[in-house]
Every structure is written in structure tokens, then in C-alpha cells.
C-alpha positions as a printed Julia matrix, in Angstrom:
115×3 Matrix{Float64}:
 -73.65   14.88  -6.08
 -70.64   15.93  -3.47
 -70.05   13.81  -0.3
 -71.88   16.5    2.43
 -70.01   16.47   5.52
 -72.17   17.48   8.74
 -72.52   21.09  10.43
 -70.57   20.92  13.81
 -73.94   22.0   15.11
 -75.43   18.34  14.0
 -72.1    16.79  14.71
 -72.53   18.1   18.65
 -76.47   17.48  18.61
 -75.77   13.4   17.83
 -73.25   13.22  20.37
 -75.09   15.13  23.08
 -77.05   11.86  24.11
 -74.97    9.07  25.82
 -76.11    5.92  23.85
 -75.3     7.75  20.64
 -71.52    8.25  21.96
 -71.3     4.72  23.43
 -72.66    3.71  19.77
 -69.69    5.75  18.19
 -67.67    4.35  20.61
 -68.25    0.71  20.08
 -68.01    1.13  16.77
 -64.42    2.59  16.49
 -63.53   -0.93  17.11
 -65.0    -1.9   14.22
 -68.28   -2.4   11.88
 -71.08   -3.84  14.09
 -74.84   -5.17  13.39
 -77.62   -3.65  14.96
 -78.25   -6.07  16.99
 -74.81   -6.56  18.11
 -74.88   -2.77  18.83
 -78.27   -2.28  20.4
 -77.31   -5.78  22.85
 -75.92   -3.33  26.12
 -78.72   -1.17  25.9
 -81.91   -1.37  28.2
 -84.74   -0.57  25.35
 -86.66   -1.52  22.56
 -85.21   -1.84  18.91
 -87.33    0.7   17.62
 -86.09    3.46  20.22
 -82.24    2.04  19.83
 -82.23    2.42  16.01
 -83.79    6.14  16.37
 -80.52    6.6   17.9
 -78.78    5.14  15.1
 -80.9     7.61  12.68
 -79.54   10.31  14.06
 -76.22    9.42  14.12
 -76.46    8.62  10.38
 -78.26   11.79   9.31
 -75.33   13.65  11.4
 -73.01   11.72   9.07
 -70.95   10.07  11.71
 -72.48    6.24  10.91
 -72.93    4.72   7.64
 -75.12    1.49   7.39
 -75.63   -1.46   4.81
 -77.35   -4.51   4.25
 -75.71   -7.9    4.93
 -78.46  -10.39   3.98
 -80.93  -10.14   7.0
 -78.42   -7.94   9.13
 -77.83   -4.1    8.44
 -74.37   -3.33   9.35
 -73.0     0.0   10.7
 -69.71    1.44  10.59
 -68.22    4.42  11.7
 -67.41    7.86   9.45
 -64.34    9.23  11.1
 -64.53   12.03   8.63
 -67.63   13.1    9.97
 -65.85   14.16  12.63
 -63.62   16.65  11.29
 -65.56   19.47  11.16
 -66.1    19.26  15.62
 -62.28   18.38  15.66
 -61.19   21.82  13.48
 -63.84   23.69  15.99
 -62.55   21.9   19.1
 -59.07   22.55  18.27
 -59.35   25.99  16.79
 -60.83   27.09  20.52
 -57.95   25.05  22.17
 -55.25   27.36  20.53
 -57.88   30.38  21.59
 -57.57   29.55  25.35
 -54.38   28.09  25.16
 -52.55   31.44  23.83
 -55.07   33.55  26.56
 -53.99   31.1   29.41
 -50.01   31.98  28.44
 -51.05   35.92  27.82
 -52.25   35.79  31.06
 -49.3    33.58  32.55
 -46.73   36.07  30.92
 -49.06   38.69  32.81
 -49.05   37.62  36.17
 -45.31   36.76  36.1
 -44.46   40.43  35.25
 -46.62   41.59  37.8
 -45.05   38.91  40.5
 -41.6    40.24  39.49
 -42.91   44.1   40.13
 -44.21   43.22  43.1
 -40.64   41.58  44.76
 -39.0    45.35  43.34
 -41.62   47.13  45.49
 -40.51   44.64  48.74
């Protein structure tokens, strides 16, 4: 069966809560258990690894057994498909910001003529 990557839609829907970036954040430094991961956080294991089952059926964690401990780690690939969209908007504004730069200059240069 092919590797699935996830929709930029689920991509954006995992990140939108802030324990499921700090999660993705902690774990760009590395694998981490679940308990190691769900320490910093105020609630109960059952709502903290919700949060993890999100981020793994978004794609962006991958988990495994280490004798008692399940270990997650962190697919950076996952996060191509929001990096393509984010960037492919960036150029969008980017070239309308300098359209309308160019724009404004012209006009600034017509209107010292008219003075």
C-alpha cells in the first residue's frame, strides 16, 4: 500500500490546537515517550494522548512500542504538503505587494511632474 501523506486541511486541523504544536515542537528535538511528552501539560493521560491521536492520524507523529513505553517521533514529511501551500501563497502576496510597490512609485513620480 503507498505511504499517504496528509491533506493540508488535516495538516492545519492538528496544528490548530496549542498542545498539539507544543507536542510537534518538543518533538523536533527528538523522539520522546508519552509520558515524557504529556509531563508540561496540566491534564489527564487519556485527554493528552487524544492529542497525540490526532496528530498521528494527520500524519505528522509516528509512534512505537519500547517495552512498556510507546515512543513518538516526529514526520517532517508530513509537513510538506502545508509548507508547498504556505509557500505557494507567499510568492502570491509577495509578487502583489511588489505590483503594487512598482504602482505606487510610478504614481509618486507623476505626482512630483504635476508639482
Amino acid at each position: 500500500m503507498p505511504k499517504q501523506y496528509p491533506t493540508v486541511e488535516s495538516t492545519f486541523t492538528a496544528l490548530a490546537d496549542p498542545t498539539r504544536r507544543a507536542v510537534v515542537q518538543a518533538l523536533s528535538l527528538g523522539p520522546a515517550t508519552v509520558s515524557h511528552l504529556a509531563a508540561p501539560f496540566d491534564m489527564a493521560l487519556p485527554s493528552f494522548t487524544q492529542h497525540l491521536g490526532v496528530l498521528e492520524k494527520a500524519g505528522l507523529i509516528v509512534s512505537h512500542r519500547e517495552g512498556r513505553a510507546r515512543v513518538c517521533s516526529l514526520n517532517p514529511e508530513a509537513l510538506l504538503a502545508a509548507e508547498e501551500w504556505l509557500a505557494g501563497h507567499r510568492r502570491q502576496w509577495e509578487a502583489r505587494l511588489d505590483r503594487l510597490e512598482a504602482h505606487l512609485a510610478t504614481t509618486r513620480k507623476g505626482e512630483e511632474k504635476d508639482d
